[in-house]
C-alpha positions in Angstrom: -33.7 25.6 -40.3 -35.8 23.3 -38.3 -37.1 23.7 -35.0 -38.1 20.6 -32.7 -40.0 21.6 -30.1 -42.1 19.2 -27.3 -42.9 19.3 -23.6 -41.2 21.8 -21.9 -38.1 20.8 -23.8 -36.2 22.4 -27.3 -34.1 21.5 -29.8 -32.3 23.1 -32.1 -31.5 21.9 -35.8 -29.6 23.0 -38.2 -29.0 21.5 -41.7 -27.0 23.8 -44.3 -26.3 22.4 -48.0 -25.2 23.7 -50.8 -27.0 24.7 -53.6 -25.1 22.3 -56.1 -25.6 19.2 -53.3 -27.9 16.4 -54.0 -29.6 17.4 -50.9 -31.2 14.6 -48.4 -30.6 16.0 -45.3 -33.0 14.3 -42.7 -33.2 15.3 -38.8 -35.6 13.5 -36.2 -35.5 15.4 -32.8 -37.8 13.7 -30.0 -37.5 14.9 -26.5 -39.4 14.1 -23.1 -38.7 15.7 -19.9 -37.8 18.7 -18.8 -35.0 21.2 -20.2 -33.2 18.2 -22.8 -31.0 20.0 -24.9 -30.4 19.0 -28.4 -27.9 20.3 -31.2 -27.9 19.1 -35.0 -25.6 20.8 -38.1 -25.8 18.8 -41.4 -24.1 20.5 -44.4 -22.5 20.4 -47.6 -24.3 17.3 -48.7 -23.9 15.3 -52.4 -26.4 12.2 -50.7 -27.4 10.9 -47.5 -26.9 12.8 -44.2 -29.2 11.5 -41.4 -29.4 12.0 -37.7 -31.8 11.2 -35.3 -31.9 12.4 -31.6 -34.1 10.9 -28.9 -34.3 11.4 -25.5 -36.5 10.7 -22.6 -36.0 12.4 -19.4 -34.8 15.3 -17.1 -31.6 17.1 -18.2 -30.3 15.4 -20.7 -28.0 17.4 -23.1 -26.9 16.0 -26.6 -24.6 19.0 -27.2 -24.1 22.7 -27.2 -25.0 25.2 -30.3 -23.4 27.9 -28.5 -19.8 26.4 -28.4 -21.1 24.3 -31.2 -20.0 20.9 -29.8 -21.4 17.4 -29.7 -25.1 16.6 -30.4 -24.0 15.3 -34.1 -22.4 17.8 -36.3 -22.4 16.1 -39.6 -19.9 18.0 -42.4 -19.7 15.9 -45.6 -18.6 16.3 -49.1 -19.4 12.3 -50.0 -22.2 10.3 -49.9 -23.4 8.6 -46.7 -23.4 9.9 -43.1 -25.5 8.8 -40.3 -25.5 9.4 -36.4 -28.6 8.3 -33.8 -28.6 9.1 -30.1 -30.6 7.6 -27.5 -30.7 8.8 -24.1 -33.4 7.3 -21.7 -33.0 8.6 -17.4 -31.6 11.9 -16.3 -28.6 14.2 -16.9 -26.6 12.3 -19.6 -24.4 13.9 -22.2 -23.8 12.6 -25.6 -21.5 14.1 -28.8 -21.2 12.4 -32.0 -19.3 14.5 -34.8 -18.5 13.3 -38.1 -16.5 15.3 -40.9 -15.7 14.6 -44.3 -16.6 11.0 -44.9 -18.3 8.0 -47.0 -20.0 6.0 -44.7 -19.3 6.9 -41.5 -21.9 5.7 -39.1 -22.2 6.2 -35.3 -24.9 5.3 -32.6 -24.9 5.9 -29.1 -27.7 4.6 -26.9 -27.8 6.1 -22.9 -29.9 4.0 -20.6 -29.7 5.5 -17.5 -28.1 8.7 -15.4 -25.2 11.2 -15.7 -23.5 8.9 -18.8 -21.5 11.0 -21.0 -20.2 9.5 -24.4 -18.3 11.4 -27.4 -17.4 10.2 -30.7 -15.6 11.9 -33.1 -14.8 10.1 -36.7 -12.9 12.7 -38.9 -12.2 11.8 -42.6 -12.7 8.6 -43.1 -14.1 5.5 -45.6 -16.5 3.3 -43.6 -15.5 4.1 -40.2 -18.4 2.6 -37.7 -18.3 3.4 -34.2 -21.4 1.9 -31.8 -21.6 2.6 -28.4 -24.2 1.2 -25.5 -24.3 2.6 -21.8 -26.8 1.1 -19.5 -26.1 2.5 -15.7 -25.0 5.3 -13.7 -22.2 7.6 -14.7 -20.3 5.5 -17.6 -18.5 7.5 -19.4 -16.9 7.1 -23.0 -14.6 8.6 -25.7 -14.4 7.0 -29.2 -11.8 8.7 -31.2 -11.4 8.0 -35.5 -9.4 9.7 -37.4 -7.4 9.0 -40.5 -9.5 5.5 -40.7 -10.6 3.2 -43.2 -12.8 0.2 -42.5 -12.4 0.8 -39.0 -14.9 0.6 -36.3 -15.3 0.8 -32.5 -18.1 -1.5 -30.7 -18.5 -0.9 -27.4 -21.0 -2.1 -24.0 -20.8 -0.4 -20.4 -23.2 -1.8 -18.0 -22.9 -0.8 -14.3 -21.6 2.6 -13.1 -18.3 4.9 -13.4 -16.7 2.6 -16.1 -14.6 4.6 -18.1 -13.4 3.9 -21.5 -11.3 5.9 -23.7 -10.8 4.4 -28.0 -8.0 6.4 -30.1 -7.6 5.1 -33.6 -5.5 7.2 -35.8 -4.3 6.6 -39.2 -5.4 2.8 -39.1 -7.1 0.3 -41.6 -9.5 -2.9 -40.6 -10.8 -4.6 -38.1 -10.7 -2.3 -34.4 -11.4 -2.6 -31.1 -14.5 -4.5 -29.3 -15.3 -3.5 -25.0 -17.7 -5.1 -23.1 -17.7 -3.4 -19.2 -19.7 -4.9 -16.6 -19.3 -3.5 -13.5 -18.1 -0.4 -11.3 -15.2 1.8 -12.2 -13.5 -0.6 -14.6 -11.4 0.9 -16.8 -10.2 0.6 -20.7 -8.3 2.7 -22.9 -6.7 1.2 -26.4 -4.5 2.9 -28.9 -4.3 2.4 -32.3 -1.8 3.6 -34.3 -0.7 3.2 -37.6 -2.3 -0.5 -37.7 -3.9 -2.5 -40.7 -5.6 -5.6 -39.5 -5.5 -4.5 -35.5 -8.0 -5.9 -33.1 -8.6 -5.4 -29.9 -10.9 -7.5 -27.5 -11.5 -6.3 -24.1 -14.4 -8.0 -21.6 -14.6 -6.8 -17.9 -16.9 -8.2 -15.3 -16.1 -7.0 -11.6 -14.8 -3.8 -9.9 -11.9 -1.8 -10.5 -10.6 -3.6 -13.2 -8.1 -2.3 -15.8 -6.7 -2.5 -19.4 -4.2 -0.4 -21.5 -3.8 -2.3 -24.8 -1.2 0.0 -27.8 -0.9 -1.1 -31.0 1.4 1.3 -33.1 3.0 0.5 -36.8 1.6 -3.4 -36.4 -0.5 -5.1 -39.4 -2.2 -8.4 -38.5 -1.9 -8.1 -34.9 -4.3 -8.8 -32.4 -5.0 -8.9 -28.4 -7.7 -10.4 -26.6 -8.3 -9.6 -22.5 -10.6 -11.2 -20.0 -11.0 -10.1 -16.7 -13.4 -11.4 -14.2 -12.5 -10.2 -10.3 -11.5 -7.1 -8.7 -9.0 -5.1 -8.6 -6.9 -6.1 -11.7 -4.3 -4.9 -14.5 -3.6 -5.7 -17.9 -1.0 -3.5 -20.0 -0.5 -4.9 -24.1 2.0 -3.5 -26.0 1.9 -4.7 -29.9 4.5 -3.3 -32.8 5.2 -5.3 -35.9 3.5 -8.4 -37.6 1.7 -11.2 -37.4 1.2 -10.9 -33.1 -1.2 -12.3 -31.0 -2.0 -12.1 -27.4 -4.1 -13.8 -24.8 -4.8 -12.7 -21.1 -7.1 -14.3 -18.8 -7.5 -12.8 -15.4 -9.9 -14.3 -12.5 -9.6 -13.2 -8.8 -8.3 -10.0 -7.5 -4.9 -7.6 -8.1 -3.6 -9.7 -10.8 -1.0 -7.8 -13.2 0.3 -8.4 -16.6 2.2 -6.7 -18.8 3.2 -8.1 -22.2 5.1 -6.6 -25.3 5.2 -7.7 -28.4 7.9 -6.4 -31.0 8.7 -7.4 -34.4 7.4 -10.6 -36.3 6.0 -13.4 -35.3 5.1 -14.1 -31.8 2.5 -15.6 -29.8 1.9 -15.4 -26.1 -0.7 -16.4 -23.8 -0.9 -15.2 -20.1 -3.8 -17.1 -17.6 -3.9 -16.1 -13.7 -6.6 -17.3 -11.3 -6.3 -16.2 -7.8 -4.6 -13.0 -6.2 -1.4 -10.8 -6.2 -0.4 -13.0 -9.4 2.5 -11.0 -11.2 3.6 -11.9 -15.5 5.4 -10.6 -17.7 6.2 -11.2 -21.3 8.6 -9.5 -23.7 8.6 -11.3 -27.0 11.2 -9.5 -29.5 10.8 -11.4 -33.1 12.7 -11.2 -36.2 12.2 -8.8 -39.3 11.9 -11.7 -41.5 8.5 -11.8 -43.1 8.4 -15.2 -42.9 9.8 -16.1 -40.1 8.3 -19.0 -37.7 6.8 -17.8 -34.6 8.0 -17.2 -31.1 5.4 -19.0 -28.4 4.8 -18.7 -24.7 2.4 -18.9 -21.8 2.4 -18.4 -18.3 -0.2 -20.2 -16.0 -0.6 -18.5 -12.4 -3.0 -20.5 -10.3 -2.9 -19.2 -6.6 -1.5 -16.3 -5.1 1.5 -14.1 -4.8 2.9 -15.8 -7.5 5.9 -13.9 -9.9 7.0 -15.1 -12.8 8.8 -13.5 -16.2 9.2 -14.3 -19.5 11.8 -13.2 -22.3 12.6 -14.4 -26.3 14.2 -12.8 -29.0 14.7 -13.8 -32.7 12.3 -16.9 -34.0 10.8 -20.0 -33.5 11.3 -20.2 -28.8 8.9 -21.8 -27.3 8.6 -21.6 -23.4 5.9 -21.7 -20.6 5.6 -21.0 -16.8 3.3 -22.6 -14.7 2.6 -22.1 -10.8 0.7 -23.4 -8.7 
């Protein structure tokens, strides 16, 4: 047992190991302030466990010994864990646990007040989940479980973003969020995905993005939005389907599915009230040519909608 202790502030480590583990088990705890709370468990090591928890400030609480939650609990049976957090300003909140892995690495770095990120990465081979808040009350969940090669990177700057990552039972690649703003909003599923990608950027206010990828291999969606005020819903199942949206102005929607093989779409809207959707439905043939479509909103109040089924339709919409 270790304990941490430094102005007006404790920590409490805990690192448990076997007697038959190849024990390195290392804990840093630094805290500045006044009452920072932190909580480490390392155990049942064969290698490399680390975790390092820094904080400077007032309040800040990496996790809770008592309910025995967050502030990196580290439980592996293979080689290789790590786990960092940083928390700079008042009152943030940060989790991190990692089970039975080989290398399973998180960071999460807190610049600022009343942020709150959690990552949990359960068994897993080289799952990598990286997280950066810089603001006033960001909040984040990263979720891995069932993963291989998997990873999470993610960037909140401003205040009351919210993200939410959930990969489960997935393989490469993973899903990349940069937030700029106030109370924009991303949550991504993946499900059941080899080679699924997710690219999200934000800038603006109130901005929002529900991307699903379930039982798809080589898929992948990339979202821009840059404006207030708008909504972006991708639903990808299947193979070999990629996405595009590209929103600038204000209370632009679109929602596009993708089912099946083979199917390209890209969706651009610059101005306000702009409504698209896209439902692509492809064939089960592995090697079947691809489905293609865009829609170009430039304006406002504009509607349009877009439908293919089987292979190689090509179509496009554009308003101005």
């Amino acid at each position: 047992m270790k304990l941490h202790l430094s102005a007006l502030a404790s920590a409490l480590t805990l690192a448990f190991a076997a007697h038959s583990a190849q024990a390195e088990l290392n804990s840093i705890t630094t805290q500045k302030g006044a009452g920072n709370n932190a909580y480490t468990v390392q155990q049942n090591s064969t290698g490399l466990i680390k975790a390092t928890i820094t904080q400077t400030g007032d309040n800040n609480k990496a996790g809770d010994s008592v309910a025995k939650t967050g502030g990196i609990v580290q439980i592996g049976v293979n080689k290789d864990i790590s786990g960092a957090i940083t928390q700079q300003g008042n009152q943030n909140n940060a989790g991190i646990r990692q089970e039975k892995a080989l290398r399973t690495t998180a960071s999460l770095l807190q610049t600022g007040n009343q942020n709150t990120a959690t990552v949990r990465q359960n068994s897993a081979t080289q799952a990598n989940a990286t997280l950066s808040q810089n603001g006033q009350k960001n909040s984040a969940t990263l979720d891995q479980q069932g993963v291989s090669d998997f990873e999470i990177l993610a960037k909140q700057t401003g205040s009351d973003n919210k993200l939410a990552v959930n990969q489960l039972n997935s393989s490469h690649q993973g899903a990349y969020v940069t937030q700029n703003g106030v109370a924009n909003g991303v949550t991504v599923a993946q499900t059941q995905t080899d080679y699924a990608g997710v690219t999200v950027n934000q800038t603006g206010t109130g901005n929002n993005v529900k991307a699903i990828q379930k039982n798809a291999s080589n898929v992948n969606s990339t979202i821009a939005q840059d404006g207030t005020g708008n909504n972006a819903l991708t639903d990808q199942s299947g193979s070999k389907n990629i996405s595009a949206i590209n929103q600038k102005g204000s209370n632009n929607l679109t929602t596009l599915t993708q089912n099946n093989n083979a199917s390209q779409s890209q969706v651009t809207q610059n101005g306000i009230a702009n409504k698209a959707t896209v439902s692509q439905t492809g064939t089960n043939a592995n090697n079947s040519l691809a489905n293609m479509s865009y829609i170009i909103q430039t304006g406002n109040g504009y509607v349009a909608s877009l439908n293919q089924n089987g292979s190689n339709n090509h179509s496009g919409i554009v308003q101005y």
